[in-house]
C-alpha positions, 0 to 999 in steps of 0.5 A: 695794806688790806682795804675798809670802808669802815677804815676810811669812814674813821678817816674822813669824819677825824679829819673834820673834828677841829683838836679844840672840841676835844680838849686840845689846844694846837700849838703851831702849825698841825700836819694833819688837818682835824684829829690824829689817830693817837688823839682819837683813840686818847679821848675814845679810850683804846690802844693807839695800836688798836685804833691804827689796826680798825683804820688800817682795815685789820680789825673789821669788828670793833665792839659796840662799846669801841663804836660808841666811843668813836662816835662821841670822840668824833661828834658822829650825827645820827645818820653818820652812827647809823652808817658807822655801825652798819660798817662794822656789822653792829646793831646799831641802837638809839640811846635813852636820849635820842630814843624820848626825844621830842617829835619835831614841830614840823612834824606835829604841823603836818600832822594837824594838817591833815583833815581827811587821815588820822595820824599817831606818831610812836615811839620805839616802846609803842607810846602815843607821843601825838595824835591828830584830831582825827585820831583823837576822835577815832580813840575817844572811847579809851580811858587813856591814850599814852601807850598802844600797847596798854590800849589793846591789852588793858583798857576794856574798850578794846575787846569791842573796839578792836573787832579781831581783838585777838589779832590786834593783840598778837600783832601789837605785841610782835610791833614790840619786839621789832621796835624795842630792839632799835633803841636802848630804853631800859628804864621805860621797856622794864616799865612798861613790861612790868605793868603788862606782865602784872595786869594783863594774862594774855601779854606773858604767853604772846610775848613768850612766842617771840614774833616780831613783825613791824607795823607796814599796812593793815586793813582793821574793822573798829567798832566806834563808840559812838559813828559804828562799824567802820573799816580802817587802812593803817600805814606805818612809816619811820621817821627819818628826822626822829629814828626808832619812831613810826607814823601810824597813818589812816584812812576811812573805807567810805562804807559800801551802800547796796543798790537799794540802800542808794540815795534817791537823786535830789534827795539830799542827807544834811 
């Protein structure tokens, strides 16, 4: 019998779904501990045959329809969706839901502790769902501060914010399109999209190039409204408790001083 470690995955996760989440009421002693297969591809809605085929390792490649039914009828976490998809060599994205989802308290804690870097914390369509104090601050000259995107290409603070306003464009818009394409969130993305596409005309031509370059690090010169020039190290991470999100982490350059810009010793700046 041909071999599959998506096969045995089906397995062990049906052997751990008590019959009762699914509607069944066991009636004597069960053979098998969990779901069988004919019970699986029942609440999943497949063959019985086609569902013995995937576990059995003769069909390497169900559907993302098939795999997101297998994953509702055994109550597959996000990690274990994840691992499912990659089994089966499929793209694996978030539904609508998990995609607006809120950021975690702890998260939003960690954020505010941090006094020297700024953080953001976006979502797979790049709006702002937290910012820090020290974010708040360094973005205080924006009309709004709901979607990144809308930042660089509408507000008209950025063309003197962003000081390589162009790169800043064509970098923000290729974040889309490698973060859109981990979930499914139809009804915001074609918002969104729609009001780019009608207010800004630059967006069709940068979008039209297709790039798609995530944020990793970056080093920004950013003219603040009110503290001047100053020179920025950005960070993306993902977030592992919320997935298809990124925290956008900064720290300020302290800004170079000549020798004979240098304060004199025992003079003192406060």
């Amino acid at each position: 019998m041909p071999h599959s470690e998506l096969g045995e995955f089906l397995r062990t996760r049906r052997a751990k779904v008590p019959p009762e989440l699914v509607g069944i009421t066991s009636a004597g002693h069960r053979r098998v501990s969990g779901l069988r297969r004919d019970e699986v591809a029942s609440d999943a809605g497949v063959s019985v045959e086609y569902y013995r085929r995937i576990e059995q390792g003769r069909e390497l490649h169900p559907s993302e329809q098939v795999l997101a039914s297998l994953a509702r009828t055994l109550r597959l976490t996000v990690d274990e969706q994840r691992h499912l998809y990659a089994l089966a060599g499929v793209a694996w994205r978030l539904d609508e839901g998990l995609a607006s989802r809120p950021v975690p308290s702890e998260l939003l804690t960690l954020l505010d502790s941090w006094k020297e870097a700024g953080a953001i914390v976006l979502d797979p369509v790049l709006d702002i769902l937290a910012m820090n104090e020290r974010a708040k601050d360094l973005f205080s000259g924006f009309r709004s501060t709901r979607n990144l995107l809308e930042m660089v290409l509408l507000d008209p603070a950025a063309r003197t914010f962003f000081v390589e306003w162009e790169a800043s464009a064509e970098a923000t818009v290729a974040n889309l399109r490698a973060s859109a394409d981990f979930a499914a969130v139809p009804t915001r993305l074609r918002q969104l999209m729609a009001t780019l596409r009608r207010e800004s005309p630059h967006f069709p031509e940068l979008w039209a190039r297709h790039d798609v370059r995530p944020k990793m690090h970056e080093t920004k010169e950013l003219l603040h409204h009110h503290r001047g020039l100053l020179t920025i190290d950005f960070h993306a991470f993902g977030v592992a408790s919320a997935p298809g999100h990124q925290l956008l982490v900064y720290h300020e350059r302290e800004p170079f001083l000549a020798p004979s810009q240098a304060v004199p010793p025992g003079i003192s700046l406060g």
